[in-house]
C-alpha positions as CSV (number, residue, x, y, z in Angstrom):
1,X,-23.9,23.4,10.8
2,X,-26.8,21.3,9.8
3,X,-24.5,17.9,9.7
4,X,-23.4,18.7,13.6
5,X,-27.4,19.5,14.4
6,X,-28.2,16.0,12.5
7,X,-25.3,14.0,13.6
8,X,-24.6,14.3,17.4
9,X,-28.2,13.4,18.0
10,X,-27.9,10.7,16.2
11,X,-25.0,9.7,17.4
12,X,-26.9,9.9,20.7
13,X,-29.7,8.0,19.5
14,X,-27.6,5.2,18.6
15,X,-25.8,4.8,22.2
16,X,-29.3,5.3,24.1
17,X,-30.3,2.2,21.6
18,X,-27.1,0.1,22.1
19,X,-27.6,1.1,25.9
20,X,-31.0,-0.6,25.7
21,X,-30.3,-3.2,24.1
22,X,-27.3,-3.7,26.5
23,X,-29.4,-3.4,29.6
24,X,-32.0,-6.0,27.7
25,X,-30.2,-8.8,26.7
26,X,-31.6,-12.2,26.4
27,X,-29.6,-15.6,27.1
28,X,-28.8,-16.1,23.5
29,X,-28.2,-12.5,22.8
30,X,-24.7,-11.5,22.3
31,X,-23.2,-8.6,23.6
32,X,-19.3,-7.5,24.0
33,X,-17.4,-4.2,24.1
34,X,-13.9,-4.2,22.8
35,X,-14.1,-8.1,21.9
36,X,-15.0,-9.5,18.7
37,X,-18.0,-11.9,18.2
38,X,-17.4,-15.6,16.4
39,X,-20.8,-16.8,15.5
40,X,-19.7,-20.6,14.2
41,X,-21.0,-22.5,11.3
42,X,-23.7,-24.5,12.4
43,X,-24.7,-22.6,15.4
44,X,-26.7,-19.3,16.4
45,X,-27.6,-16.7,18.9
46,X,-30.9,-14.0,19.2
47,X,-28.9,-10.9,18.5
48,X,-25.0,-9.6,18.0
49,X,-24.1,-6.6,19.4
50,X,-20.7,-5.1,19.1
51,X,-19.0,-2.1,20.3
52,X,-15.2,-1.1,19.4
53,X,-15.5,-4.7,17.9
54,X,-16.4,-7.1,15.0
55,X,-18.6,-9.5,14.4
56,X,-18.1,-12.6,12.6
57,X,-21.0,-14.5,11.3
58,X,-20.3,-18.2,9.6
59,X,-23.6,-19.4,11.4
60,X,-27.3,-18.0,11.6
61,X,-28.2,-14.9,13.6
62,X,-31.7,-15.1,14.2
63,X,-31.7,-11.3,15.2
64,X,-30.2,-8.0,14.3
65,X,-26.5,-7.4,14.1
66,X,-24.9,-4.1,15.2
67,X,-21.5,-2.9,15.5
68,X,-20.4,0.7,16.4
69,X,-16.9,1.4,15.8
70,X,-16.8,-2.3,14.1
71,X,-17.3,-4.4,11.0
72,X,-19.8,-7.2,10.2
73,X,-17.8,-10.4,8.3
74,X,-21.2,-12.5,6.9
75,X,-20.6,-15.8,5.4
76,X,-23.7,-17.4,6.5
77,X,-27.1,-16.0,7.1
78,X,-29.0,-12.2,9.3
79,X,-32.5,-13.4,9.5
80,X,-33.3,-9.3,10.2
81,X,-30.9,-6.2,10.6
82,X,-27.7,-5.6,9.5
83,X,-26.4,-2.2,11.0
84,X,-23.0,-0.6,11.2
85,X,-21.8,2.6,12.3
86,X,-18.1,3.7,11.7
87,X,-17.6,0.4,10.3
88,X,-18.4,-2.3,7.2
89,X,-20.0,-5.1,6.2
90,X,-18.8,-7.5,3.8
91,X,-21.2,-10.2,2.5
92,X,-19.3,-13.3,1.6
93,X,-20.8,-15.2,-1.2
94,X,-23.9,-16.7,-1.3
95,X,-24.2,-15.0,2.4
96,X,-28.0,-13.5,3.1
97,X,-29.8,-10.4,5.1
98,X,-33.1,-11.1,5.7
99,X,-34.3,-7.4,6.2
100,X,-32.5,-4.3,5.7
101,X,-28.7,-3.4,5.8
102,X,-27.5,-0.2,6.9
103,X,-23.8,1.6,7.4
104,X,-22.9,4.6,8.4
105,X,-19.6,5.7,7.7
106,X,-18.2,2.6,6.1
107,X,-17.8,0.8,2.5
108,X,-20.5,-1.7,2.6
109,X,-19.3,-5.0,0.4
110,X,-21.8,-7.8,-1.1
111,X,-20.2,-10.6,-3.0
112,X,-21.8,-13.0,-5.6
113,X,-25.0,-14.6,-4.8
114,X,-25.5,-12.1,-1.7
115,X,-29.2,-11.3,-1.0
116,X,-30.8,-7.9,1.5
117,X,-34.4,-8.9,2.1
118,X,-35.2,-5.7,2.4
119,X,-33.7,-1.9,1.8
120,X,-30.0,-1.1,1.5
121,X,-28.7,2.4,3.1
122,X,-25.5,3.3,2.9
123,X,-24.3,7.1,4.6
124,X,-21.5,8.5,3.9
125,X,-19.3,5.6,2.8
126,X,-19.3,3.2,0.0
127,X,-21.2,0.4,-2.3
128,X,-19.3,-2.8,-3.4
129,X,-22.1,-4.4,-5.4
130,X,-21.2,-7.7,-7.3
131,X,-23.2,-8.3,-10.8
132,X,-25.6,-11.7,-8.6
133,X,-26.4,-9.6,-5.4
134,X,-29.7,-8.5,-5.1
135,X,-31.8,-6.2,-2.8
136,X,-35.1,-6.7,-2.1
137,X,-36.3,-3.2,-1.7
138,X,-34.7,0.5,-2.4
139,X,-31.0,0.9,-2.5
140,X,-30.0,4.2,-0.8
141,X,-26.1,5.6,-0.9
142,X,-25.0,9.1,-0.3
143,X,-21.1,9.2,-0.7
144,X,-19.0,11.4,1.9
145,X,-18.4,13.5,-0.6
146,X,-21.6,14.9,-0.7
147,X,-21.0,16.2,2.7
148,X,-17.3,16.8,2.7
149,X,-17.0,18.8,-0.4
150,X,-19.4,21.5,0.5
151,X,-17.8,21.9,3.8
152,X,-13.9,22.2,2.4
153,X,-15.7,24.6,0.2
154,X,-17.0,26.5,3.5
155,X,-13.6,26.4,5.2
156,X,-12.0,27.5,1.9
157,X,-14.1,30.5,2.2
158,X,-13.7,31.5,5.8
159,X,-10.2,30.5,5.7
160,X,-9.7,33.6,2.7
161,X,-11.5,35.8,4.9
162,X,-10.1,35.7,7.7
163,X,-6.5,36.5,5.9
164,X,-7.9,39.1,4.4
165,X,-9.0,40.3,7.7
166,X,-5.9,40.0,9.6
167,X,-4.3,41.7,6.3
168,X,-6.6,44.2,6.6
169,X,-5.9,45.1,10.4
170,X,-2.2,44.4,9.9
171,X,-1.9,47.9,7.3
172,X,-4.3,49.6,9.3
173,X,-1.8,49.3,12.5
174,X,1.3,49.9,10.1
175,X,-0.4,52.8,8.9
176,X,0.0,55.0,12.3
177,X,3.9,54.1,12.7
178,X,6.3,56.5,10.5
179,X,7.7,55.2,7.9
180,X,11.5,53.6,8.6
181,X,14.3,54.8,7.9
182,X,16.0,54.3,4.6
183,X,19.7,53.0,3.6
């Protein structure tokens, strides 16, 4: 109950942001919906926003990066945000975030050599960390299972209650028939 009150808001939060950022878009921001972004070696744009797509980063983004329902490819460099939701990043070698990386819902992946300026939050997925990568800051990672265990746990429970009750009712209706009759 608490995970629903926690993460339909933010769930809303996030659209009302994207929405913003949609309706605000510079000329070198990037913005598509269902079509991936290709940020080439040895170019850039402001900011790469994705939605039902991925982003792939061989240049410089001098802005944040956000997918929803996508994943973030980084071979080059994320001068500030990384951010994925329902999605993953993958930091190629030698690949670098300037400020924080954040994913929620997906395996986040940083090769050899990668560097997060900043902190490192990862929600209900998954850390990849190679032995060279380094963070800048705090390193945050709650699994799924710290949310999905208590709640098969939950269903486990109300599941065996509820048989019991409909086992319950079931011999208390039996109980006013007669008995049948016997061979």
């Amino acid at each position: 109950m608490k995970l629903r009150a926690i993460f339909f808001p933010a769930l809303l939060a996030a659209a009302l942001l994207l929405l913003a950022t949609l309706a605000q878009a510079e000329d070198r921001d990037t913005v598509h919906i269902g079509h991936s972004i290709r940020v080439p070696s040895g170019s850039s744009v402001q900011d790469a926003v994705c939605i039902f797509c991925s982003v792939h980063v061989d240049g410089k983004v001098m802005g944040d990066v956000v997918t929803v329902f996508g994943s973030v490819h980084l071979s080059g460099d994320a001068q500030h945000d990384v951010v994925t939701i329902v999605g993953s990043i993958h930091a190629a070698p030698g690949s670098s975030i300037d400020d924080d990386a954040v994913s929620l819902f997906g395996v986040v992946h940083l090769g050899q050599d990668v560097h997060v300026g900043h902190d490192l939050v990862v929600l209900f997925g998954r850390l990849d960390l190679a032995d060279t990568a380094s963070i800048g800051g705090e390193s945050i990672v709650y699994s799924a299972l710290i949310v999905i265990l208590p709640l098969a746990f939950i269903a486990l429970l109300i599941a065996l209650a509820a048989r019991s009750i409909h086992y319950h009712r079931r011999r208390l209706a039996l109980r006013n028939y007669p008995p049948g009759p016997t061979r």
